[in-house]
N, C-alpha and C positions, 0 to 999 in steps of 0.2 A: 504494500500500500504506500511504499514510501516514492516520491516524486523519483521518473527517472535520472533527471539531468544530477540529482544528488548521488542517487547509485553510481552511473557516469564521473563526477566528479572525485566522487573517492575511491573508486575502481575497486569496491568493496560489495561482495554479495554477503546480501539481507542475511540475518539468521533470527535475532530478535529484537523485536523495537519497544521501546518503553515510549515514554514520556517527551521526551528530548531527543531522541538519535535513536539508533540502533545498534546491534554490536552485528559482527561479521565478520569475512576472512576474506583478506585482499589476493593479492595476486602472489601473492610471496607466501600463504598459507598462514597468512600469521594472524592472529586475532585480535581484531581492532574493535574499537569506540567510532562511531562517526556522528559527533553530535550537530544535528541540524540548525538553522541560521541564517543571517544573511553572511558570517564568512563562517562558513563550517569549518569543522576542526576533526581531523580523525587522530587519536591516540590510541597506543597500545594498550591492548585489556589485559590487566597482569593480574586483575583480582582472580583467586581460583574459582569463588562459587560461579561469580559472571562468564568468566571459563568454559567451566560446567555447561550452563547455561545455553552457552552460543555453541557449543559442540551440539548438545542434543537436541536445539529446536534448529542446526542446520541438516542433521541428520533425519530428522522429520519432515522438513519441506522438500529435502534433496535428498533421496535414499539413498543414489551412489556416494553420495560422502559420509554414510553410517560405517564405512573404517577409521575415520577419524576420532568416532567414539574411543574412551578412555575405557579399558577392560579392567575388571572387576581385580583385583589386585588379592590375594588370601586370605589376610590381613584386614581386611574392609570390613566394615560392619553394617548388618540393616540398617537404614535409616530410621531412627524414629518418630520422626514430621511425617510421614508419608507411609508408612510400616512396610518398605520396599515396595512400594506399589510406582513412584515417581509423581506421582500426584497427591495433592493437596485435599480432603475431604471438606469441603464446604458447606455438604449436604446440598439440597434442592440447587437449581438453577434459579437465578434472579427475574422471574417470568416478566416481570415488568420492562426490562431490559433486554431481555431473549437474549443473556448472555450465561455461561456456564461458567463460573469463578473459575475451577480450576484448569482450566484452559487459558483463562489470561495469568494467572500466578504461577511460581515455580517454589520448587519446595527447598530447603535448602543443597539439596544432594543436588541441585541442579535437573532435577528428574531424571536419575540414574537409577535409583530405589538403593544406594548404597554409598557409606561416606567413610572418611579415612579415619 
């Protein structure tokens, strides 16, 4: 949903958009911020949840980049936000909205269902 000419200008495909920008993965595979503007600004997404995040909702609108996902490591434990499920229980969808919360929210495993 986000303007082309912004996609375009920061040679960055979508993965998740909030509020302000988006996060994504440039041409160099690396994970960026592009926050929107009249002078936008793309920076490096170093946080790991946000990480997380732009890994699995790129791997969701783009299935051939569901190798980029991060694998499950031994060591890792269920999440307990989410009870490894990767979603967020909200209960009902917000009918008034005809929006389902847990579809705009991510849990903090990043919807892995598993955190370190």
């Amino acid at each position: 949903s986000w303007p082309m000419d912004l996609i375009r200008a920061s040679q960055a495909l979508p993965a998740y958009e909030d509020w302000t920008g988006f996060s994504g993965i440039n041409r160099d595979g690396e994970l960026v911020y592009v926050e929107e503007g009249a002078q936008f600004a793309v920076t490096m997404l170093n946080e790991p949840l946000f990480q997380r995040v732009a890994l699995f909702e790129a791997s969701r609108r783009f299935p051939t980049l569901e190798s980029l996902l991060p694998q499950r490591p031994e060591h890792a434990r269920k999440c307990a936000g989410c009870s490894g499920t990767g979603r967020i229980d909200f209960g009902n969808s917000d009918e008034a909205l005809d929006v389902n919360v847990a579809d705009c929210v991510r849990c903090f495993c990043g919807g892995l269902g598993w955190i370190l």
